[in-house]
OpenMM code with the backbone's topology and positions (N, CA, C; nanometers):
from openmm import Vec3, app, unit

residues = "UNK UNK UNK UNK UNK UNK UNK UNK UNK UNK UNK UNK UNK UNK UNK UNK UNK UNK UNK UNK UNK UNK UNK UNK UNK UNK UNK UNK UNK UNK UNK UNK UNK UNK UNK UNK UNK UNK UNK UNK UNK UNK UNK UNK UNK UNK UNK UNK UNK UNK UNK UNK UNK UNK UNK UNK UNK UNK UNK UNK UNK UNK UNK UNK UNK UNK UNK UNK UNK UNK UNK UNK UNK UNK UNK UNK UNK UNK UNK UNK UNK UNK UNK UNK UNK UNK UNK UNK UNK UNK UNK UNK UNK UNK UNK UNK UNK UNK UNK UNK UNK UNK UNK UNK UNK UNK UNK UNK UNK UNK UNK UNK UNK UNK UNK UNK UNK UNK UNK UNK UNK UNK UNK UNK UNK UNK UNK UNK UNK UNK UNK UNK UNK".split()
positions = [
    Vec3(0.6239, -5.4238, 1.3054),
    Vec3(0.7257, -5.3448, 1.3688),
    Vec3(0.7904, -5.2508, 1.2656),
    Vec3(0.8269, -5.1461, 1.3326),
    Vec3(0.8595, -5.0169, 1.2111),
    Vec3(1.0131, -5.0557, 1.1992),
    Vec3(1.0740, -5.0663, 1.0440),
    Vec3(1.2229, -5.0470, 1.0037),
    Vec3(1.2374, -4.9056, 1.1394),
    Vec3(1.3938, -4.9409, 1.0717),
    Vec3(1.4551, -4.7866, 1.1631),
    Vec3(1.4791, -4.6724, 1.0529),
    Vec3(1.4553, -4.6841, 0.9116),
    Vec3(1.4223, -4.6136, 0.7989),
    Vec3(1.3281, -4.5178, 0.8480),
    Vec3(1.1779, -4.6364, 0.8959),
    Vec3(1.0640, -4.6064, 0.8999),
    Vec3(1.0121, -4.5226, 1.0131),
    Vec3(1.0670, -4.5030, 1.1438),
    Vec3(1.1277, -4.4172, 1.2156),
    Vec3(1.1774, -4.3183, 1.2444),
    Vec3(1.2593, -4.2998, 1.1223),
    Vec3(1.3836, -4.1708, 1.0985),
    Vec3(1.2870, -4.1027, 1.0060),
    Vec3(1.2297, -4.1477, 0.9056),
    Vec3(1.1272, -4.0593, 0.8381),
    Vec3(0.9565, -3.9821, 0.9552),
    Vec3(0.9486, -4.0670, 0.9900),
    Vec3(0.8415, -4.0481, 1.0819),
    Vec3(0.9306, -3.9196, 1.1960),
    Vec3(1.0074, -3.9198, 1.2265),
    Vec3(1.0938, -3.8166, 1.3125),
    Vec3(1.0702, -3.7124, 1.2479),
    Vec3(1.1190, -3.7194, 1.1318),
    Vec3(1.1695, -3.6331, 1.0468),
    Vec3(1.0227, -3.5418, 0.9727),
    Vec3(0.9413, -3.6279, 0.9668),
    Vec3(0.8168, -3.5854, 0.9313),
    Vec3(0.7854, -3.5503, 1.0282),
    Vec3(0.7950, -3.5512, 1.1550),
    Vec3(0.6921, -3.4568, 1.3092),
    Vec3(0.7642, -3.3344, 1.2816),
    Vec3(0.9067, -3.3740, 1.3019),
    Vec3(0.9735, -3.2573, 1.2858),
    Vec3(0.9356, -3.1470, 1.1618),
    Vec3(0.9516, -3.1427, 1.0325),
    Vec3(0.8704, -3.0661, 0.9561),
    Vec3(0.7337, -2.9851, 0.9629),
    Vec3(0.6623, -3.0775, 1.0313),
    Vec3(0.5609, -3.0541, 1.0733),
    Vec3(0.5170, -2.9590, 1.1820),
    Vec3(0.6504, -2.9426, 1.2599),
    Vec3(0.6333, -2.8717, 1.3891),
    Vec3(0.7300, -2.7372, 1.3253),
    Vec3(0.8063, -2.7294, 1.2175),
    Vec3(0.8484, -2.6035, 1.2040),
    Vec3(0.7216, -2.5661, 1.0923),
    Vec3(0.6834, -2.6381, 1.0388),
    Vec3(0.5686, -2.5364, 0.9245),
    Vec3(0.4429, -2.4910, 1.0514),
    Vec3(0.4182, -2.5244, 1.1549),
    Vec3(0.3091, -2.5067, 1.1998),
    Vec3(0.3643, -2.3688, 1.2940),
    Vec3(0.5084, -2.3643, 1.3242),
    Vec3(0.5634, -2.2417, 1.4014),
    Vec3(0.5974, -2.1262, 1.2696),
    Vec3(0.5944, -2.1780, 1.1316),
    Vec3(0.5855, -2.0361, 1.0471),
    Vec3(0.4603, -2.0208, 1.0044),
    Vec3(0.3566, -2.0967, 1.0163),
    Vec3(0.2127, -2.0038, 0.9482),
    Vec3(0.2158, -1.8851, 1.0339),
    Vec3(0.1949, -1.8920, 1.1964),
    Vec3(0.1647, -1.7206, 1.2257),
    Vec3(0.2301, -1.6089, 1.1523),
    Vec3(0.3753, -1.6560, 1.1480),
    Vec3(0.4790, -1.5380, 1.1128),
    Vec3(0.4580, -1.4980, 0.9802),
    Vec3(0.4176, -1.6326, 0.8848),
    Vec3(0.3610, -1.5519, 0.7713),
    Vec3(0.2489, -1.4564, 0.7901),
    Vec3(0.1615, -1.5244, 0.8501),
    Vec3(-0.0024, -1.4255, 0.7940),
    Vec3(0.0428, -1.2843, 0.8764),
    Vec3(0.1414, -1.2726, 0.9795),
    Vec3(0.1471, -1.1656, 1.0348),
    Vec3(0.2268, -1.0810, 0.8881),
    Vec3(0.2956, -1.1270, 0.8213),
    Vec3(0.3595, -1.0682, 0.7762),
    Vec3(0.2990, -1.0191, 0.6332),
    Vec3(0.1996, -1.0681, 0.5945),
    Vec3(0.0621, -1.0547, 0.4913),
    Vec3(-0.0027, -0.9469, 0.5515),
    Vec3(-0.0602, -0.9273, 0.6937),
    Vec3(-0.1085, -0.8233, 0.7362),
    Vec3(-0.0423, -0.7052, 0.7411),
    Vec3(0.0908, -0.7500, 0.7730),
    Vec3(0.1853, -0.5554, 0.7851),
    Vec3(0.1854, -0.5366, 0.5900),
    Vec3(0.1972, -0.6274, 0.5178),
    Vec3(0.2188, -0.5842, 0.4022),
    Vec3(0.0635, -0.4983, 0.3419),
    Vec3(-0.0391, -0.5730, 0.3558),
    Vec3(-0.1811, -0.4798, 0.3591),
    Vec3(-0.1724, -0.3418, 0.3868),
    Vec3(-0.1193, -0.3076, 0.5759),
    Vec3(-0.0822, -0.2275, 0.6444),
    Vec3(-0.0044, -0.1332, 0.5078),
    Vec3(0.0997, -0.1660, 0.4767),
    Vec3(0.1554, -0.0649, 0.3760),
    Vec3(0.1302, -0.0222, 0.2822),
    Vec3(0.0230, -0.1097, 0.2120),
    Vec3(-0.0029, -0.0481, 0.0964),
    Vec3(-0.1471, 0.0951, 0.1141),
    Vec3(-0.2175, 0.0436, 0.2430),
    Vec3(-0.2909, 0.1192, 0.3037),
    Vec3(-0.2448, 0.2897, 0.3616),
    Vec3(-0.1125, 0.2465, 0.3748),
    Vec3(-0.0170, 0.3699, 0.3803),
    Vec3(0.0049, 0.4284, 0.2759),
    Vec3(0.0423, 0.3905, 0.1642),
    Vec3(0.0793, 0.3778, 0.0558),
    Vec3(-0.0664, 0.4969, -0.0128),
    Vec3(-0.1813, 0.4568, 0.0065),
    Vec3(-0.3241, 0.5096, -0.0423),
    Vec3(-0.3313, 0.6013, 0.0058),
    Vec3(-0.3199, 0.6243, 0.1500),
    Vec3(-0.3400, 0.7747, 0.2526),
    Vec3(-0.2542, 0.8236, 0.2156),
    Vec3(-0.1263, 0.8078, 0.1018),
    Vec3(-0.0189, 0.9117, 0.1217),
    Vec3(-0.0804, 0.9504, -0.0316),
    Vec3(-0.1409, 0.9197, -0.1156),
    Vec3(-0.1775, 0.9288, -0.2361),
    Vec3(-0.2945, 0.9889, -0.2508),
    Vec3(-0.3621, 0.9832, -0.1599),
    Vec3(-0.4724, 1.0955, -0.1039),
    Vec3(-0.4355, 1.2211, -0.0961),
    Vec3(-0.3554, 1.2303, 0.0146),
    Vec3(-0.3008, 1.2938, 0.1074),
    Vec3(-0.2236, 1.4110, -0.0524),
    Vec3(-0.1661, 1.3291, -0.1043),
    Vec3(-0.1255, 1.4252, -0.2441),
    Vec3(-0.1997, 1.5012, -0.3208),
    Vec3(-0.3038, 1.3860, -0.3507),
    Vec3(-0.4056, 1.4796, -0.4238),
    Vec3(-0.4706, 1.6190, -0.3497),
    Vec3(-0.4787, 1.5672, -0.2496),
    Vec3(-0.5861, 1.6889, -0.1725),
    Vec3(-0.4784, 1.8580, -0.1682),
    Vec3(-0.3651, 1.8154, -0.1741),
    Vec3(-0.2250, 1.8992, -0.1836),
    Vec3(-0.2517, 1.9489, -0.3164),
    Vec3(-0.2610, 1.8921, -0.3915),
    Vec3(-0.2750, 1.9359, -0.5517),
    Vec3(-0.3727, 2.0256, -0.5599),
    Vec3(-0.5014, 1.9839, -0.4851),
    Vec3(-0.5783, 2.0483, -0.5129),
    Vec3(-0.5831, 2.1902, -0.4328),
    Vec3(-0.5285, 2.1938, -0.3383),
    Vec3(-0.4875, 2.3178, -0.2492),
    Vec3(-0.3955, 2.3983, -0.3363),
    Vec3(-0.3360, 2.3194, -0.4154),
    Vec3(-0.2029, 2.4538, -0.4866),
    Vec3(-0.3044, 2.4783, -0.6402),
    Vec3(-0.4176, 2.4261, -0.6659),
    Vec3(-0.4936, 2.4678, -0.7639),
    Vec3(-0.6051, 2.6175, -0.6769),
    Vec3(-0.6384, 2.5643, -0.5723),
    Vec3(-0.7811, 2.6315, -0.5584),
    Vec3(-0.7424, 2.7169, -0.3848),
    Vec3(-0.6479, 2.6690, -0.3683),
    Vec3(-0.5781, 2.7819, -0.2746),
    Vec3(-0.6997, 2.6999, -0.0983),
    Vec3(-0.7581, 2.6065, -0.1462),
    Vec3(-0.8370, 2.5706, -0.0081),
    Vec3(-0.8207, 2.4274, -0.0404),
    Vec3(-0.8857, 2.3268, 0.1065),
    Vec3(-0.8749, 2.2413, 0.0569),
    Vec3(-1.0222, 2.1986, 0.0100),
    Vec3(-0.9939, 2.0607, -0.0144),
    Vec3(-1.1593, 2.0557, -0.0295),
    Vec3(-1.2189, 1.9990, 0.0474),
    Vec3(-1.3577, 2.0355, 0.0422),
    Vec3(-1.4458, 2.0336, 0.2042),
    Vec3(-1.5217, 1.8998, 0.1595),
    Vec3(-1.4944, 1.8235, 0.0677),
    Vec3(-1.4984, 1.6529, 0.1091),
    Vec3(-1.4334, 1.5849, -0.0377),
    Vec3(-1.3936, 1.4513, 0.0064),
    Vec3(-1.3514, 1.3964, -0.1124),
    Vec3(-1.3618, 1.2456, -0.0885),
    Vec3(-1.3790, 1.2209, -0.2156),
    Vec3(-1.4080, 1.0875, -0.2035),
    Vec3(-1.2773, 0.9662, -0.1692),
    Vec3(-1.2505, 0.9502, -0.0315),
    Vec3(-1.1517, 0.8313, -0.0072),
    Vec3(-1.1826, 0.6941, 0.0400),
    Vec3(-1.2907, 0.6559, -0.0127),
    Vec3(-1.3458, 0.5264, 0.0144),
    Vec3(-1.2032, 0.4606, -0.0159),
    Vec3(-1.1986, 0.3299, 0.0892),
    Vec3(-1.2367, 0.3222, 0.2091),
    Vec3(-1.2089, 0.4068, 0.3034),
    Vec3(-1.1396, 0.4555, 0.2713),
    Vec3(-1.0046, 0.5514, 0.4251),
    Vec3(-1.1557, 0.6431, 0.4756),
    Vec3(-1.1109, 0.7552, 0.5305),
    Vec3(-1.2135, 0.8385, 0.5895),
    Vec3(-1.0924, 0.9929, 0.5528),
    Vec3(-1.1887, 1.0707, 0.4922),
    Vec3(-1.1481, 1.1979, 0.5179),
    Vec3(-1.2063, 1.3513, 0.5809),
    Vec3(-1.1307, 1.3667, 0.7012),
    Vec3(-1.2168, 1.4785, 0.7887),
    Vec3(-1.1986, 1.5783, 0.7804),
    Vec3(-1.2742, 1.7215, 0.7721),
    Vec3(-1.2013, 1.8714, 0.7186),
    Vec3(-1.2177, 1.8974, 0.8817),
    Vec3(-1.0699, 1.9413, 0.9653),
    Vec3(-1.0885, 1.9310, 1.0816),
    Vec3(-1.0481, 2.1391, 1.1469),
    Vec3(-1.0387, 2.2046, 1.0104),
    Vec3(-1.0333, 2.3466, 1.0343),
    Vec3(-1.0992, 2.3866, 0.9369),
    Vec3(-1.1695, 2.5131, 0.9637),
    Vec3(-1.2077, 2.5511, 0.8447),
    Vec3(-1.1977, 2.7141, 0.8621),
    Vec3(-1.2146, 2.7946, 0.7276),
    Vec3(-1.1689, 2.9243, 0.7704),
    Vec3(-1.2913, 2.9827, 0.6555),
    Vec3(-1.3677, 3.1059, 0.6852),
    Vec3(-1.4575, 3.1402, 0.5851),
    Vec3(-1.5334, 3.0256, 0.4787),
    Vec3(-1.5633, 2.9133, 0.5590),
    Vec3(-1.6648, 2.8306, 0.5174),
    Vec3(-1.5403, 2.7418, 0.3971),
    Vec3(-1.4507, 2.7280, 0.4227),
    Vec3(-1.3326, 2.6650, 0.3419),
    Vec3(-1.2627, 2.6077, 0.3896),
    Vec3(-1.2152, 2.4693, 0.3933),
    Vec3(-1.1363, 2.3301, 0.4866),
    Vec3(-0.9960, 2.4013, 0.4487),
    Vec3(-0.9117, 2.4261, 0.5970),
    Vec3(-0.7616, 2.4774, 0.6115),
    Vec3(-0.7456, 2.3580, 0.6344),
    Vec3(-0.8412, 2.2734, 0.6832),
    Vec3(-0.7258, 2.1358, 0.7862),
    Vec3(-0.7764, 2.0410, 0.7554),
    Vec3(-0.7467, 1.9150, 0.7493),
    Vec3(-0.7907, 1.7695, 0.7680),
    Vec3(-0.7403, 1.6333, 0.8001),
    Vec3(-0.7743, 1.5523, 0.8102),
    Vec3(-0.7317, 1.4615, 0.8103),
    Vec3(-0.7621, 1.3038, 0.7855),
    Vec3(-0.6882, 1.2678, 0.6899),
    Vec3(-0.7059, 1.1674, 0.6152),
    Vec3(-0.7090, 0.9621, 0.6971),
    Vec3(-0.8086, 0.9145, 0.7577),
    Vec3(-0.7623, 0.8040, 0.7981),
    Vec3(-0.7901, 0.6672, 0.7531),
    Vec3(-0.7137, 0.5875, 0.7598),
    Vec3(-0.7374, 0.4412, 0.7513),
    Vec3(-0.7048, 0.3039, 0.8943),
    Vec3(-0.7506, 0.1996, 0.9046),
    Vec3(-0.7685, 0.1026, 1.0262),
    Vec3(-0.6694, 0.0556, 0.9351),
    Vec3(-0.5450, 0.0048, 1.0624),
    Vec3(-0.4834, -0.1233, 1.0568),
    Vec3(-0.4794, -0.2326, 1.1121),
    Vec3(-0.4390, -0.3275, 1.0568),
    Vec3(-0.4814, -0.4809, 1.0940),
    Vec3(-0.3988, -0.4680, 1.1772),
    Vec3(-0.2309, -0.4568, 1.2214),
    Vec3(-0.1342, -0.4910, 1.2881),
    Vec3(-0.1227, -0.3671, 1.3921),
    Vec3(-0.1371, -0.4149, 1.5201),
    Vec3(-0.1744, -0.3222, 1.6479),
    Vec3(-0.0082, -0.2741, 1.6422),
    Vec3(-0.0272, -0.1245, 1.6835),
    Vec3(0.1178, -0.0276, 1.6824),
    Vec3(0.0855, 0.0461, 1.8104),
    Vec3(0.2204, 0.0622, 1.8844),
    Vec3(0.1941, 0.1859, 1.9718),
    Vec3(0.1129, 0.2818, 1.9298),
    Vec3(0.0620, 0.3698, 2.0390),
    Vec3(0.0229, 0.5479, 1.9873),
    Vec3(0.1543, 0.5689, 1.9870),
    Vec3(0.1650, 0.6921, 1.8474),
    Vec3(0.2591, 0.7829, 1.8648),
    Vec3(0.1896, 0.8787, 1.7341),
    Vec3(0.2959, 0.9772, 1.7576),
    Vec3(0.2789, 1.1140, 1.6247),
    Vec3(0.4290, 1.1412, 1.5701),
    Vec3(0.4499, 1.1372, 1.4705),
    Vec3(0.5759, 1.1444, 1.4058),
    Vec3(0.5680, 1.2198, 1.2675),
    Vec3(0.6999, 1.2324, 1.2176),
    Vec3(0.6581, 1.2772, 1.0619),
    Vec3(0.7643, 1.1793, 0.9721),
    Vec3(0.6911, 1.1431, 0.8576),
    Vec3(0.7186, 1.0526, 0.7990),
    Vec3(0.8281, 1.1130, 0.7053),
    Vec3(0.9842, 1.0901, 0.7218),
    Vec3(1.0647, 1.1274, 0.6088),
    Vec3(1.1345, 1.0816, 0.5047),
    Vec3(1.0234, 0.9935, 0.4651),
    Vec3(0.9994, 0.9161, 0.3659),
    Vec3(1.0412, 1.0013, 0.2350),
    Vec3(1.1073, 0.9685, 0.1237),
    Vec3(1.1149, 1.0508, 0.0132),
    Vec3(1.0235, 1.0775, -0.0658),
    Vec3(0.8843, 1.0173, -0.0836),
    Vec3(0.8306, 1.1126, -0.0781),
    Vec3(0.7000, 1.1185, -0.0455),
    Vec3(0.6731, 1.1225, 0.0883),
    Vec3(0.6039, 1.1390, 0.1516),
    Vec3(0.6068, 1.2908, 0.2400),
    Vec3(0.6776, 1.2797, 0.3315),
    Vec3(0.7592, 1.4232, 0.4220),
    Vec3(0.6223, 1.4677, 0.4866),
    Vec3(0.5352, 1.4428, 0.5782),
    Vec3(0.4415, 1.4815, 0.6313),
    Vec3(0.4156, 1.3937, 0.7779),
    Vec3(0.3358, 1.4861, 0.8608),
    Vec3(0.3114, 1.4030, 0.9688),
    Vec3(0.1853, 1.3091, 0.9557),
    Vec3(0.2216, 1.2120, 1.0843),
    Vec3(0.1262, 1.1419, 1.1116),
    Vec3(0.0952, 1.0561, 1.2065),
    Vec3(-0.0180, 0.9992, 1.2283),
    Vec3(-0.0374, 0.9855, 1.4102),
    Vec3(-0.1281, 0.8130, 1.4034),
    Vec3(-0.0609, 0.7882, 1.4976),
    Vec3(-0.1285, 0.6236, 1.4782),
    Vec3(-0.1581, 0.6018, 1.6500),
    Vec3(-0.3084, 0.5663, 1.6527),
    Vec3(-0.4059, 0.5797, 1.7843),
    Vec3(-0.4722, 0.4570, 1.7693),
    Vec3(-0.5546, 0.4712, 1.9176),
    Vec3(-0.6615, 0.3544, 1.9473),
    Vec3(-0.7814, 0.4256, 1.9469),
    Vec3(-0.8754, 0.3548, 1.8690),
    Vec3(-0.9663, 0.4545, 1.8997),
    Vec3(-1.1444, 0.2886, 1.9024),
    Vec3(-1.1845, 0.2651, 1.9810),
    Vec3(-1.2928, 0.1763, 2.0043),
    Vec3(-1.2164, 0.0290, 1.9384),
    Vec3(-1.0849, -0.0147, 2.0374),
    Vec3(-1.0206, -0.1186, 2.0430),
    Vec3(-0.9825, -0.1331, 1.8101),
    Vec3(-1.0009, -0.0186, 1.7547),
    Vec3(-0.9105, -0.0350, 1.6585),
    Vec3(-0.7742, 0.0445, 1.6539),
    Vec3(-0.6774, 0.0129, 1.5479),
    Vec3(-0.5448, 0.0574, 1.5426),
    Vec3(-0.5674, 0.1796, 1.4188),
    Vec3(-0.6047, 0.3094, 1.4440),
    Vec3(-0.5689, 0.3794, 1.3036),
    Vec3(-0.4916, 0.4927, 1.2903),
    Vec3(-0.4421, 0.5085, 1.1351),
    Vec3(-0.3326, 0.5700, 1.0982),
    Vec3(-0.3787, 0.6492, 0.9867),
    Vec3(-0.3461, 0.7885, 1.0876),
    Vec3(-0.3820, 0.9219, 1.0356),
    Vec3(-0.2546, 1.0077, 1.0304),
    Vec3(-0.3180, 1.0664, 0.8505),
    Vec3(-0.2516, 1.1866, 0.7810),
    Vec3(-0.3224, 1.2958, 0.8051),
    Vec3(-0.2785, 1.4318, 0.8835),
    Vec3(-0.3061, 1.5028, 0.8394),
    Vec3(-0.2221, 1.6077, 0.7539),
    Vec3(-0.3172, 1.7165, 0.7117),
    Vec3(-0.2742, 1.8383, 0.6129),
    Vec3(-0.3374, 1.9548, 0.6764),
    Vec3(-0.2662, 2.1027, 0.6321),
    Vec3(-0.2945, 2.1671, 0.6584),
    Vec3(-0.3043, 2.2003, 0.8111),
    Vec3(-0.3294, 2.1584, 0.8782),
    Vec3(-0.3227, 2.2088, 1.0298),
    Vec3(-0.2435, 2.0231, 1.1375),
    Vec3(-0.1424, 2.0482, 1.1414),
    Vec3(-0.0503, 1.9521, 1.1678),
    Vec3(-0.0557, 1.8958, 1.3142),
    Vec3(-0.1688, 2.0136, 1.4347),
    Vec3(-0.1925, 1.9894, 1.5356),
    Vec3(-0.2587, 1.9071, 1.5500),
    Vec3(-0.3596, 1.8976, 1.4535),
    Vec3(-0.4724, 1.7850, 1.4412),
    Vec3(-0.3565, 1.6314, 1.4631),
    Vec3(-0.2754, 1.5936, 1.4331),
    Vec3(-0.1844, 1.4813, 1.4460),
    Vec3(-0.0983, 1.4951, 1.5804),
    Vec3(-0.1003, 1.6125, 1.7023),
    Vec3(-0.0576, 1.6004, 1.8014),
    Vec3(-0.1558, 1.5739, 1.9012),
    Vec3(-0.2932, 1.6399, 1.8929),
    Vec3(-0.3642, 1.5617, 1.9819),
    Vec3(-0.3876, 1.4252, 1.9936),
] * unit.nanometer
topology = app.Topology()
chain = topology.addChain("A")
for resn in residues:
    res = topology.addResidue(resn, chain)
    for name in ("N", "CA", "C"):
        topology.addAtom(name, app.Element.getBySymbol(name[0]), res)
């Protein structure tokens, strides 16, 4: 027969047990939005360079290497990228919307869609419509 020690610990142990098992989701969700940001974090660091390179060469450039993200030249003018846009998949599903980020220093738009049941979040440059369709 169990003490009443032996009882109160056994309570006390379900109980523990039932709040650590109600915070694993909330963590790993919260591991995924942090991924999510730093992934933001890369497209906006892209998103700079390709700027840099527009105030060097007056175009942008008609490809660059953003493994993993994806980068698309989505205008072009005399065989030279005016427009593009820079994307990456997120783990943590978001409404659609298009906004501009006024982030200090970021300050650019950007558009977060569904596109074949994934969540992705696109920068563009240079032609800003590309982020309203």
């Amino acid at each position: 027969m169990l003490t009443r020690a032996q009882r109160e610990y056994s309570v006390l142990a379900i109980i523990l047990l039932a709040f650590i098992l109600m915070l694993i989701p909330s963590l790993l969700t919260a591991r995924a939005e942090f991924r999510d940001g730093l992934r933001r974090q890369d497209v906006a660091m892209l998103k700079h360079n390709a700027e840099m390179y527009f105030n060097e060469h007056n175009v942008y450039p008609s490809s660059l290497n953003t493994s993993p993200y994806r980068y698309v030249v989505t205008k072009t003018q005399d065989q030279a990228a005016s427009g593009y846009y820079i994307e990456a998949e997120l783990e943590v599903a978001q409404s659609d919307r298009t906004a501009f980020d006024e982030d200090e220093q970021r300050k650019y738009f950007y558009r977060i869609l569904h596109k074949d049941g994934k969540t992705l979040y696109r920068v563009c440059g240079g032609d800003e419509k590309q982020c309203e369709q």
